[in-house]
N, CA, C and O atoms as a DFTB+ gen file, in Angstrom:
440 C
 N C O
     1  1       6.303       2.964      43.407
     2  2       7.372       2.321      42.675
     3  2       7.015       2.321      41.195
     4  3       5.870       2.219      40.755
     5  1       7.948       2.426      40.595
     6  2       7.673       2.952      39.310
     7  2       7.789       1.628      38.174
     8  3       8.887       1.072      38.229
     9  1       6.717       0.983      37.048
    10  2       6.969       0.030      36.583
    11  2       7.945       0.014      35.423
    12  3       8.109       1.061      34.798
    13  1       8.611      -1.088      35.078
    14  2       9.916      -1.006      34.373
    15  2       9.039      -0.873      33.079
    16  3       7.810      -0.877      33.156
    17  1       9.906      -0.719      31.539
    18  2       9.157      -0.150      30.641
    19  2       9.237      -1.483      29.723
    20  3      10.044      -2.412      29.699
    21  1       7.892      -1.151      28.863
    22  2       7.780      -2.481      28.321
    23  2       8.639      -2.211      27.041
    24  3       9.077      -1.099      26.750
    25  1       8.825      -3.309      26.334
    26  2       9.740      -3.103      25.010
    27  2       9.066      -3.611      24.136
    28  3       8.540      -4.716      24.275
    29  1       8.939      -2.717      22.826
    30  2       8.058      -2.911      21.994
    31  2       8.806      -3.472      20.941
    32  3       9.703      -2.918      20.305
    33  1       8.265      -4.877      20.774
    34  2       8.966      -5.914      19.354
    35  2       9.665      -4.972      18.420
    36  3       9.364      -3.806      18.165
    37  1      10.652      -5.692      17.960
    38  2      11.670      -4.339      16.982
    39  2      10.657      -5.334      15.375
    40  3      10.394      -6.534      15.304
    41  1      10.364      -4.292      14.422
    42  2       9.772      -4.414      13.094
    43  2      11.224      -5.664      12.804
    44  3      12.155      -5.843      13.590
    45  1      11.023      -6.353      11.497
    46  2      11.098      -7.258      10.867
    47  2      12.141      -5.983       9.714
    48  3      11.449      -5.116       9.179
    49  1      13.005      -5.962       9.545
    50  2      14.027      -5.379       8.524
    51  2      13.870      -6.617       7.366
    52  3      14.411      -7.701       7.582
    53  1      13.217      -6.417       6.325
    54  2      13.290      -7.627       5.276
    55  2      14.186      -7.051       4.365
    56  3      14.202      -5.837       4.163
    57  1      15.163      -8.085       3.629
    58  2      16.243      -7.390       2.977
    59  2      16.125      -7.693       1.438
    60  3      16.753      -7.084       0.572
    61  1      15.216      -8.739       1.210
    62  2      14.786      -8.977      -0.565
    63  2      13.130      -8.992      -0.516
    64  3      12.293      -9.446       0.265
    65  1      13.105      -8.374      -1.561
    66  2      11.284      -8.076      -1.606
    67  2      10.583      -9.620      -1.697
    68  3       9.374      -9.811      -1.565
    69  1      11.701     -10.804      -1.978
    70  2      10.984     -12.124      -1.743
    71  2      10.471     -12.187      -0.627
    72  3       9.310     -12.538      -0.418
    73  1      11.478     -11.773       0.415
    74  2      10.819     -12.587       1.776
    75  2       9.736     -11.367       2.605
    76  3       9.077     -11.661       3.602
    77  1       9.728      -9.885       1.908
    78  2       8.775      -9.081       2.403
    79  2       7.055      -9.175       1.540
    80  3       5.982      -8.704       1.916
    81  1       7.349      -9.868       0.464
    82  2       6.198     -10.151      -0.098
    83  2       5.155     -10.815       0.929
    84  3       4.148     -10.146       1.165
    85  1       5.259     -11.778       1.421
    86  2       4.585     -12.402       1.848
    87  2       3.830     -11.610       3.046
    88  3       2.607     -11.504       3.142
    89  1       4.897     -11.015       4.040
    90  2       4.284     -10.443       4.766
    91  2       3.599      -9.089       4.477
    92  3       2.730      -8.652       5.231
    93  1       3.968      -8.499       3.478
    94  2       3.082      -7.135       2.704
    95  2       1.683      -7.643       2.365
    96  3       0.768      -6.821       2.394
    97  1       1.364      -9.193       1.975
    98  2       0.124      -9.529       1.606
    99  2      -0.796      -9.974       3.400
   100  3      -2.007      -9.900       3.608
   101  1       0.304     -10.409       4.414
   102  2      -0.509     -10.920       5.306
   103  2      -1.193      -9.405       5.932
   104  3      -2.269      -9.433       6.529
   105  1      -0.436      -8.112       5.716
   106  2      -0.968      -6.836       5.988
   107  2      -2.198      -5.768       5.134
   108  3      -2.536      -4.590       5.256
   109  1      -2.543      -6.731       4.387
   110  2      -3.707      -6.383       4.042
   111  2      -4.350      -7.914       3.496
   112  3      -4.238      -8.438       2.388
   113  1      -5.100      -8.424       4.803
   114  2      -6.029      -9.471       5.031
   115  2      -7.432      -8.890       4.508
   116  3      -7.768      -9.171       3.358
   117  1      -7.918      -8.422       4.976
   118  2      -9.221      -7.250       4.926
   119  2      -9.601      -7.054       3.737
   120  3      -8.968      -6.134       3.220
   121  1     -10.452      -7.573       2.992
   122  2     -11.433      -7.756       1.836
   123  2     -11.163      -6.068       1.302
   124  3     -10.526      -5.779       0.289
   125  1     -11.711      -5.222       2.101
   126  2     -12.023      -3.783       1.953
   127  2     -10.867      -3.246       2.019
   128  3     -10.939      -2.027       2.174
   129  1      -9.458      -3.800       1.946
   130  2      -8.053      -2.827       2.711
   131  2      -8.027      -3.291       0.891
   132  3      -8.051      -2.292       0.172
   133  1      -7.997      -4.203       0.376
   134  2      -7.454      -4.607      -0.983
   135  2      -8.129      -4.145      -2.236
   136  3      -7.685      -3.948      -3.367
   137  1      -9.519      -4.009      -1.638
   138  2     -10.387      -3.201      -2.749
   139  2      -9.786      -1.478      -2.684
   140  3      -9.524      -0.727      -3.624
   141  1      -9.719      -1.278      -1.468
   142  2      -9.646       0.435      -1.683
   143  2      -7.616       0.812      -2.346
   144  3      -7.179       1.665      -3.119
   145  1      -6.929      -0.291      -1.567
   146  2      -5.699       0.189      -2.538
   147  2      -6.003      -0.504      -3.908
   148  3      -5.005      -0.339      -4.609
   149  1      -7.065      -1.290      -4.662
   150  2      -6.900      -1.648      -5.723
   151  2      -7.642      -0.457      -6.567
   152  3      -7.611      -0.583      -7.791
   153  1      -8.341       0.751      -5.994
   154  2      -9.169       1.791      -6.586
   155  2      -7.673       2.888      -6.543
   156  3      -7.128       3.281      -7.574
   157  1      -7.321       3.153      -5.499
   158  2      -6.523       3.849      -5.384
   159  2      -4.825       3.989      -6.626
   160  3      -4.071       4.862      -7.057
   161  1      -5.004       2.586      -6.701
   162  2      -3.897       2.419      -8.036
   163  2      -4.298       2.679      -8.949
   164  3      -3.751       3.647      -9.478
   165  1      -5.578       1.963      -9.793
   166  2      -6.117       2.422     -10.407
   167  2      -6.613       3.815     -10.837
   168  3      -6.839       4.148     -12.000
   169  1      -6.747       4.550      -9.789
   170  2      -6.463       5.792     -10.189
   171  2      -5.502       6.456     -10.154
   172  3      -5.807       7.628     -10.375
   173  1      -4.296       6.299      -9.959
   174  2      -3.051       6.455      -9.693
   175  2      -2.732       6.472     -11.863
   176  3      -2.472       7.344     -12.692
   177  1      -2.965       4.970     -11.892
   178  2      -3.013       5.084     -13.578
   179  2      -3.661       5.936     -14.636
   180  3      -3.071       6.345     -15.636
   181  1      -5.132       6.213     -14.291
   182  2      -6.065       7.103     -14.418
   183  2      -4.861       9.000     -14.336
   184  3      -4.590       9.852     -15.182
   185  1      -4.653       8.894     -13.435
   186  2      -4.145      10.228     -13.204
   187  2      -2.678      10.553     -14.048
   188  3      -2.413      11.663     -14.510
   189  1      -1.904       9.510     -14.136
   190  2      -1.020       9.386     -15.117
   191  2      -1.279       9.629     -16.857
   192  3      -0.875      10.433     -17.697
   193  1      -2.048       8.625     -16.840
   194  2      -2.975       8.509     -18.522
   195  2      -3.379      10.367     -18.734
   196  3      -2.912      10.968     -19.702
   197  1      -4.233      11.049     -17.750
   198  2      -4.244      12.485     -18.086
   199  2      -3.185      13.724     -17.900
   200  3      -3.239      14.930     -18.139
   201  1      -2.259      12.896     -17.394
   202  2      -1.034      13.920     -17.228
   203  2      -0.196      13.960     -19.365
   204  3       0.314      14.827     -20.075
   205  1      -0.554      12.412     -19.526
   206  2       0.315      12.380     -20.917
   207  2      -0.716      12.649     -21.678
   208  3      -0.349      13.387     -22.592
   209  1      -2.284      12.300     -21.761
   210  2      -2.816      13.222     -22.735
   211  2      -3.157      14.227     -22.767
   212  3      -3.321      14.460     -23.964
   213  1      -3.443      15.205     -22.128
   214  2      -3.843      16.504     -21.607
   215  2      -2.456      17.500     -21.478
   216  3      -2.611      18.674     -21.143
   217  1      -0.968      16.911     -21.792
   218  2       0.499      17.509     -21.416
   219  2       0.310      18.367     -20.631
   220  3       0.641      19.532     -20.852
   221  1      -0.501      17.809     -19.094
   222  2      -0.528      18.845     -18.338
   223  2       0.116      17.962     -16.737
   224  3      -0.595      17.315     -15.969
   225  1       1.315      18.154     -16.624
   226  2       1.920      17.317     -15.592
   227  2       1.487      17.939     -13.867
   228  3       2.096      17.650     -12.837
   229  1       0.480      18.689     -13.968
   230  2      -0.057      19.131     -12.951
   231  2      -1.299      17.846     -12.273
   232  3      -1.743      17.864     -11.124
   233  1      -1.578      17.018     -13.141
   234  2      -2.145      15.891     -12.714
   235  2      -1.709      15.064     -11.874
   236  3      -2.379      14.459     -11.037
   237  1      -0.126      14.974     -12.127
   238  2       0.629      14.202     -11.142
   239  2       0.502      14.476      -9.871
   240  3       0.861      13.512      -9.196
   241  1       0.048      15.627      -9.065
   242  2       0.300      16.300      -8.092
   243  2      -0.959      15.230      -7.122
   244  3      -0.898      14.942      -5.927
   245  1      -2.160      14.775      -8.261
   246  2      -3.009      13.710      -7.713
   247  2      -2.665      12.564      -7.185
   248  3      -3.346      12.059      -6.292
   249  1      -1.619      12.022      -7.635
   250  2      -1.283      10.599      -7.457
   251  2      -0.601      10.545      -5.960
   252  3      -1.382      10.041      -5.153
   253  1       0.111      10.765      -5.635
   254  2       0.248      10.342      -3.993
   255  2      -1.173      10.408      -3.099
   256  3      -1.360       9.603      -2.186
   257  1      -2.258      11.550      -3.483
   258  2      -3.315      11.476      -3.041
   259  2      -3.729      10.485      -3.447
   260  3      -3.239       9.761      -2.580
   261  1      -4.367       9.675      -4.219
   262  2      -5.052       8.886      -4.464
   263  2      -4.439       7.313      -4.506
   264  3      -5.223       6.364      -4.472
   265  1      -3.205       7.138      -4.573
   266  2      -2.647       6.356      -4.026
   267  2      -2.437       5.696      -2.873
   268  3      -2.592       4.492      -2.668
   269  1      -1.836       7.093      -1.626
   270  2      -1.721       6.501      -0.602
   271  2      -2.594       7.411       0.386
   272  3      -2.220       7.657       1.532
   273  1      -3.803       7.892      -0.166
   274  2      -4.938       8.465       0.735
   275  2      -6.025       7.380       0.962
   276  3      -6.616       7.205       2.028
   277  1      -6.310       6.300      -0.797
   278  2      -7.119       5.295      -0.611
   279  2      -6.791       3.978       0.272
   280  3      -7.652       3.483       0.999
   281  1      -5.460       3.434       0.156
   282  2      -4.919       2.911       0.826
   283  2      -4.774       2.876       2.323
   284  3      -4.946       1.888       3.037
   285  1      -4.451       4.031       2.680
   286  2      -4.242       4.521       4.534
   287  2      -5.200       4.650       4.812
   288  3      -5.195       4.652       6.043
   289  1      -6.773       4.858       4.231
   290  2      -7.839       4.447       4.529
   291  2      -8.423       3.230       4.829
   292  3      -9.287       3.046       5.687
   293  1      -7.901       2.359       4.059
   294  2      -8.071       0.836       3.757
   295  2      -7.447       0.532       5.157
   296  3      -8.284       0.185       5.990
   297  1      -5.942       0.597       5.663
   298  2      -5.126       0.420       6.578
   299  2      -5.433       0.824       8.368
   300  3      -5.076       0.154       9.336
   301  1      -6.363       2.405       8.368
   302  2      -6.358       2.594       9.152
   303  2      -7.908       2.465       9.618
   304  3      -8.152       2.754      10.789
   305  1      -8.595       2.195       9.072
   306  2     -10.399       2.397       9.441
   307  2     -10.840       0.421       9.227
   308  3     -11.593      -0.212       9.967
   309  1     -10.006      -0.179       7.883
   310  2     -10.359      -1.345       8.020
   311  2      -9.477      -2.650       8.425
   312  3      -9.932      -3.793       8.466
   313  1      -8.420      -2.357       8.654
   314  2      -6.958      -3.075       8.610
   315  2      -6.984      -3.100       9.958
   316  3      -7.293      -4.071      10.648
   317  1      -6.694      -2.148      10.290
   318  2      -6.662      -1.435      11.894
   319  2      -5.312      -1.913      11.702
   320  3      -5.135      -3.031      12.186
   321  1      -4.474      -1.480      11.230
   322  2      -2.613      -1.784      11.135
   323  2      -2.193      -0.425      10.760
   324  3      -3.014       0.438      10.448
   325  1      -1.001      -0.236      10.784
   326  2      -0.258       0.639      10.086
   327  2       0.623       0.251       8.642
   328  3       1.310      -0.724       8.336
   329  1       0.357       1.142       8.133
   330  2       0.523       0.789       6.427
   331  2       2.203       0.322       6.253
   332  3       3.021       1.167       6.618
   333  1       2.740      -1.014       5.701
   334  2       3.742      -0.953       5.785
   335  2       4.759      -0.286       5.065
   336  3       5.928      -0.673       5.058
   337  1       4.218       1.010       4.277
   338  2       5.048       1.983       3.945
   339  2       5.713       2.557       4.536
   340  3       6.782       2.970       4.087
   341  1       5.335       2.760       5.653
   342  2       6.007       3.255       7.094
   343  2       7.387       3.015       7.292
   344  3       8.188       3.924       7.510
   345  1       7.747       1.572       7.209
   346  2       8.589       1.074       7.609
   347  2       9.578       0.719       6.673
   348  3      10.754       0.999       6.904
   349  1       9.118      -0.078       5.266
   350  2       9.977      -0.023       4.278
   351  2       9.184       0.402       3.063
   352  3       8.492      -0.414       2.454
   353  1       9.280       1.723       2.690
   354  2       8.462       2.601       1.338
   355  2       8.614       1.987       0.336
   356  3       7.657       1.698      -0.382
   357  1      10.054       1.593       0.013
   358  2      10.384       0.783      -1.381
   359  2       9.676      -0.211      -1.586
   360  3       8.808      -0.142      -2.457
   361  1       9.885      -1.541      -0.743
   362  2       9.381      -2.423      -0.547
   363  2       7.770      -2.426      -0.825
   364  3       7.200      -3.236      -1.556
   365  1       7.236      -1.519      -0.206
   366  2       5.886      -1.374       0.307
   367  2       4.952      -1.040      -1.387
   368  3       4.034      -1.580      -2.004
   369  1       5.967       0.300      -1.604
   370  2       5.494       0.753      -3.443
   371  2       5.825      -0.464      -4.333
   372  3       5.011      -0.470      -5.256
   373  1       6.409      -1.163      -4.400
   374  2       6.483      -2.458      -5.215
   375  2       5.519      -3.051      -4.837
   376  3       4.715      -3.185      -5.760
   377  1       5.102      -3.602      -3.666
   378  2       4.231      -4.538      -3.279
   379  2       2.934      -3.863      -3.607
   380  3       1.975      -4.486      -4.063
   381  1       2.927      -2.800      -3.406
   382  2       1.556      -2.600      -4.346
   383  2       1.083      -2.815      -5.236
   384  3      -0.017      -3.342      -5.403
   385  1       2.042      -2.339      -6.212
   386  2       2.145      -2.982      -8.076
   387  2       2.256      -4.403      -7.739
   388  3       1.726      -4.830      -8.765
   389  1       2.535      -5.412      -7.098
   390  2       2.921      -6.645      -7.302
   391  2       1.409      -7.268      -6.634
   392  3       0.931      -8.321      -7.055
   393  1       0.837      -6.560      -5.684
   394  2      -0.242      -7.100      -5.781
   395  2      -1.195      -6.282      -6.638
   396  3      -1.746      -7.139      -7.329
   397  1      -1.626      -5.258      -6.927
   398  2      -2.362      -4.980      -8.056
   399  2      -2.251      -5.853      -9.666
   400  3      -3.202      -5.835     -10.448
   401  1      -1.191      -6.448      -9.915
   402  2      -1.027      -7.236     -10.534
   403  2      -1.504      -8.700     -10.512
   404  3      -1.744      -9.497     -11.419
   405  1      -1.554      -8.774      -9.327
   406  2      -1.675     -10.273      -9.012
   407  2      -3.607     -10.388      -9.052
   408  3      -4.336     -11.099      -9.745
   409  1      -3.922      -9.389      -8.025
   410  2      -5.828      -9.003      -8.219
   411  2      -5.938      -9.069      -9.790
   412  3      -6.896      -9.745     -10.163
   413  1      -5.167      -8.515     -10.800
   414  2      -5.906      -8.116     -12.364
   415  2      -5.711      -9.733     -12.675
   416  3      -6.607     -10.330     -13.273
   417  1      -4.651     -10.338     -12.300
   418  2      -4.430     -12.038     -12.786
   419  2      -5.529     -12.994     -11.891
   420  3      -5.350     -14.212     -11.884
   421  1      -6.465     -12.506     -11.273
   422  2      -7.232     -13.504     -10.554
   423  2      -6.098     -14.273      -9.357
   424  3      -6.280     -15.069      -8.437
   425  1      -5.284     -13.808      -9.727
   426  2      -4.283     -14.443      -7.816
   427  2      -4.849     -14.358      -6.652
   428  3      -5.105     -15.176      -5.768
   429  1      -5.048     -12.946      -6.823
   430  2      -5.746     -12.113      -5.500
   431  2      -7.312     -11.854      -5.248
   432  3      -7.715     -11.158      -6.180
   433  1      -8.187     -12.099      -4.489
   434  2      -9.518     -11.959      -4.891
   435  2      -9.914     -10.960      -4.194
   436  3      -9.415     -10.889      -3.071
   437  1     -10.877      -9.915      -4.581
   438  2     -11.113      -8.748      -4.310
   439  2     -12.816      -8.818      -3.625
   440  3     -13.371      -7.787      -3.245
């Protein structure tokens, strides 16, 4: 007899980045998930800064790497979650900047 199928919780659709904030921060708990997307932005800026002095926009081609390669590292080896870019990208790329912001203001502790 064959068992009926389980149903897997439907994701959380958040519709203002107010009420997804909170839960974008409870998804990276992990000391090491916040340090590696806080390197990863950081070089994200880094890679920008040499695209405009160097007028060589071939630098850009770095930044999704180092953005969301340091990060999905952070997510998948120390998080053990799936990155919530997945689910809402917009949301998710703001909340990055909004917490990289918040770590440079001492909000966030690294």
């Amino acid at each position: 007899m064959s068992q009926p199928a389980i149903s897997q919780p439907v994701a959380t659709r958040y519709t203002t980045f107010r009420e997804f904030y909170p839960f974008y921060l409870s998804e990276h708990a992990n000391r090491t998930c916040r340090r590696l997307h806080f390197i990863g932005s950081s070089l994200v800026l880094g890679v920008i800064v040499a695209a405009i002095t160097t007028g060589n926009a071939w630098w850009l081609a770095l930044a999704p790497l180092a953005g969301y390669g340091f990060a999905w590292v952070g997510h998948f080896a120390f998080e053990k979650n799936r990155p919530a870019s997945f689910r809402q990208p917009l949301y998710s790329f703001i909340g990055d900047w909004v917490m990289y912001w918040d770590i440079l203001r001492g909000r966030i502790t690294l």
